[in-house]
C-alpha positions in Angstrom: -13.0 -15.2 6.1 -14.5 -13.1 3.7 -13.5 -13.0 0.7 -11.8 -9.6 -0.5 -13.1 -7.6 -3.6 -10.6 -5.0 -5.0 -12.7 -1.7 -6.7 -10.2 -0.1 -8.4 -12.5 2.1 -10.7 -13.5 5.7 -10.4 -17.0 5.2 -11.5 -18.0 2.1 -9.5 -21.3 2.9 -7.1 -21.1 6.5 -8.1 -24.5 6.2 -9.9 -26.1 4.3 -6.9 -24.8 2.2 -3.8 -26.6 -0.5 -4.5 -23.8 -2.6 -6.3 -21.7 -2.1 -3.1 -24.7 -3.3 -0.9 -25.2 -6.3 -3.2 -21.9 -7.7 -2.7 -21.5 -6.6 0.6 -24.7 -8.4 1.6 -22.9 -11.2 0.3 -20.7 -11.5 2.2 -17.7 -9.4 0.4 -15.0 -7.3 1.6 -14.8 -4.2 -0.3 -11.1 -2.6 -1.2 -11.1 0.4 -2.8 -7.8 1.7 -4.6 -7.0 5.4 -4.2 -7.5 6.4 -8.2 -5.5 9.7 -7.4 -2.8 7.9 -7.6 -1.1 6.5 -10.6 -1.8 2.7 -11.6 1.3 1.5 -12.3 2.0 -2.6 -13.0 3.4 -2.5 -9.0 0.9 -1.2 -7.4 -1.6 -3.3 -9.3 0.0 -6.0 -7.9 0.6 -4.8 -4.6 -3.1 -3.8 -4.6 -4.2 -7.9 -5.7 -2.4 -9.2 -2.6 -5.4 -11.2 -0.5 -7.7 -10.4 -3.0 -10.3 -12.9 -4.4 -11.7 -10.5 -6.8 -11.5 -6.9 -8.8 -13.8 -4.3 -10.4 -11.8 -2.7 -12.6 -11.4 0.2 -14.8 -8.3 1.6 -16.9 -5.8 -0.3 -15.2 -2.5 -2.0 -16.7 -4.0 -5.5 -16.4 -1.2 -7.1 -17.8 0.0 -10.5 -18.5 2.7 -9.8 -15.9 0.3 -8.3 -13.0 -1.8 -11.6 -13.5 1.1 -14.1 -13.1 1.8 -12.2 -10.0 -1.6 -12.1 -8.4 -2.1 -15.9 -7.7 -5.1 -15.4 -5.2 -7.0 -13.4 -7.6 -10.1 -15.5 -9.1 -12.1 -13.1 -11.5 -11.6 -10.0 -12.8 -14.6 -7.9 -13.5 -14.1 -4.7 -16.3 -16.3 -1.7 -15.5 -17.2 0.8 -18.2 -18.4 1.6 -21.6 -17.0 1.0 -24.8 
């Protein structure tokens, strides 16, 4: 099974797709969250169920969402500053 990556970032790919194609050529299941809607702790966590990995943003990446996303394996944060 592939292993799911969770985009939960407005600005991922919208430069260029090639980031996409790169992990998707590597055998990665993209995810991406609906960013309309608010991030709260529960749907971060709802969001991390199944997944392996995330390309994040401004999201509450708590202590708490953490302890409750035991399949998750790396978090990637996407931005400046």
């Amino acid at each position: 099974m592939a292993p799911k990556v969770l985009i939960a970032t407005r600005s991922f790919g919208s430069t260029s797709p090639r980031p996409a194609e790169i992990l998707q050529k590597g055998g990665c299941d993209l995810v991406h969250a609906d960013m309309s809607l608010e991030m709260t702790e529960e749907r971060l966590i709802d969001l991390f169920k199944g997944v392996a990995a995330a390309i994040v943003g401004v999201v509450p990446l708590t202590a708490y969402v953490l302890e409750n996303a035991p399949e998750l394996k790396v978090v990637s944060a996407h931005g400046v500053g």
